[in-house]
C-alpha positions in Angstrom: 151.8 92.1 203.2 149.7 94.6 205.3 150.3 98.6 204.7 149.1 101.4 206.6 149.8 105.2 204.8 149.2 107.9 207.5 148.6 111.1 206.2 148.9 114.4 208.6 148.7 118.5 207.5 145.9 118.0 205.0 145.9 121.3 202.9 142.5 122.4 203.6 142.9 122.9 207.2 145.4 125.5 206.6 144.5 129.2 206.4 144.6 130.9 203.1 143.0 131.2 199.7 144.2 127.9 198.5 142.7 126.4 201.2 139.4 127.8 200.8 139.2 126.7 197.4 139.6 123.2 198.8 137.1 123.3 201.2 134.4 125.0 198.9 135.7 122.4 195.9 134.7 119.2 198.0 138.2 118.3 197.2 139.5 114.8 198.9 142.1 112.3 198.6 142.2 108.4 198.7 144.4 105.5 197.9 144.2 104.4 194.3 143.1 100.8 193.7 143.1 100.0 189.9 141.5 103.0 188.1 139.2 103.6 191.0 140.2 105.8 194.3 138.4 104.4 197.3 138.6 105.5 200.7 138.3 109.1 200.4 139.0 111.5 203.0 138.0 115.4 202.8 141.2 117.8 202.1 140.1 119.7 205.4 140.3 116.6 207.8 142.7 116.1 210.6 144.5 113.0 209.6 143.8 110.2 206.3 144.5 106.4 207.2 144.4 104.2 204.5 145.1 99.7 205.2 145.4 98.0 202.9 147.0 94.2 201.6 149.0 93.6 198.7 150.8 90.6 197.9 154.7 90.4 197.6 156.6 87.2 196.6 160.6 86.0 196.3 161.6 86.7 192.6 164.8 86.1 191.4 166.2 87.0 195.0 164.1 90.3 194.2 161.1 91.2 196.5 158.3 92.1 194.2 154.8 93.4 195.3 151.7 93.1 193.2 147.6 93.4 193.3 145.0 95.6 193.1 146.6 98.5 194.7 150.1 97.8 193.2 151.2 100.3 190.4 154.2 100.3 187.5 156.2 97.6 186.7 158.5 95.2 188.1 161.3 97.6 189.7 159.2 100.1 189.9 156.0 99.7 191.6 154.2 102.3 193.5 151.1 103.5 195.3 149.2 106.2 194.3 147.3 108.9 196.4 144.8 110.6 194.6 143.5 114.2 195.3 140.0 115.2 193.4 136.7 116.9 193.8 133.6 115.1 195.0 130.4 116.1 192.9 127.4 114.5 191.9 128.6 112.9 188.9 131.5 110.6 191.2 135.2 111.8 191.3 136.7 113.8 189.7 140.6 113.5 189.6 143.5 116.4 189.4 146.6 115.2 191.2 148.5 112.4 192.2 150.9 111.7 194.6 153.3 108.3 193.8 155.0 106.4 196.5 157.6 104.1 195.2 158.4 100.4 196.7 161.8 101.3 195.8 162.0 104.5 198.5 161.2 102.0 201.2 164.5 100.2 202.8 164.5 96.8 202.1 165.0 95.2 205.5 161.4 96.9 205.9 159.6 95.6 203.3 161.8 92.3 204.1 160.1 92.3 207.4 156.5 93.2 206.1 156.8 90.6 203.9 157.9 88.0 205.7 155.0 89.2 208.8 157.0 90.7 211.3 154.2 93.9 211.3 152.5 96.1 209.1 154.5 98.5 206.4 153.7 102.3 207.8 154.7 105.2 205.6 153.9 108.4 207.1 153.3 111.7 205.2 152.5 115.1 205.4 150.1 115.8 203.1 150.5 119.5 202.3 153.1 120.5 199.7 155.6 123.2 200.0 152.9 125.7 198.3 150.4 124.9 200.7 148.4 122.6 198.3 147.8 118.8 198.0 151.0 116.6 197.9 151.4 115.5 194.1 154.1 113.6 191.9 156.9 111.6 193.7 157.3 111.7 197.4 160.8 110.6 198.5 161.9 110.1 201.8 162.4 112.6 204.3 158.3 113.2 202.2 157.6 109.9 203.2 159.2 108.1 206.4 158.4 103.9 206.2 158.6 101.9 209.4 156.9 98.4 210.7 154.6 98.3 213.7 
């Protein structure tokens, strides 16, 4: 199954002290794959996309998604965005935010699954306090579609 995460209002290209602090922090957020977050885009970019593959198979009469990328168990797998600052020693993580398989409607992830288009989940990327998104995102914090 193909999935697409679109991330808009990244937190450093607000105004404001917190912002700052991004910016001079080398702060940046990617899409978690096993312990490692790839992909990393600077907290003061215009958009983040992240594509990615994971596999999904019929249990039970259950949809069930799994691989590298795939988080939690059965029932309650997720994908994790990761926020950090860059240094010269690698990454350095300090928030997550979790998007949960079971947020997405089902005739969607039906529909990814079965190939009719890619899984998109659109989020902001800012939270209410002007920093990076953390913890669980729930839809209307995420909206899911297929393209």
């Amino acid at each position: 199954m193909r999935i697409r995460i679109d991330g808009s209002d990244l937190p450093g290209r607000r105004a404001g002290a917190e912002a700052d602090a991004l910016r001079l922090g080398n702060v940046h957020v990617g899409v978690q794959r096993k312990a490692e977050v790839v992909e990393l885009v600077p907290a003061d970019a215009p958009t983040a996309t992240w594509c990615f593959e994971v596999s999904s198979r019929e249990i039970d009469g259950m949809l069930d998604v799994g691989g590298p990328w795939v988080h939690g168990r059965p029932g309650a797998r997720f994908l994790y965005l990761s926020w950090g600052a860059v240094t010269e020693d690698g990454f350095a993580m300090f928030r997550r935010a979790k998007l949960m398989f079971t947020d997405i409607p089902t005739e969607l992830l039906r529909a990814a699954h079965e190939g009719n288009g890619t899984l998109v989940g659109q989020v902001g990327l800012t939270d209410a306090a002007g920093g990076p998104l953390s913890a669980r995102v729930r839809p209307p914090g995420v909206a899911w579609t297929v393209d």
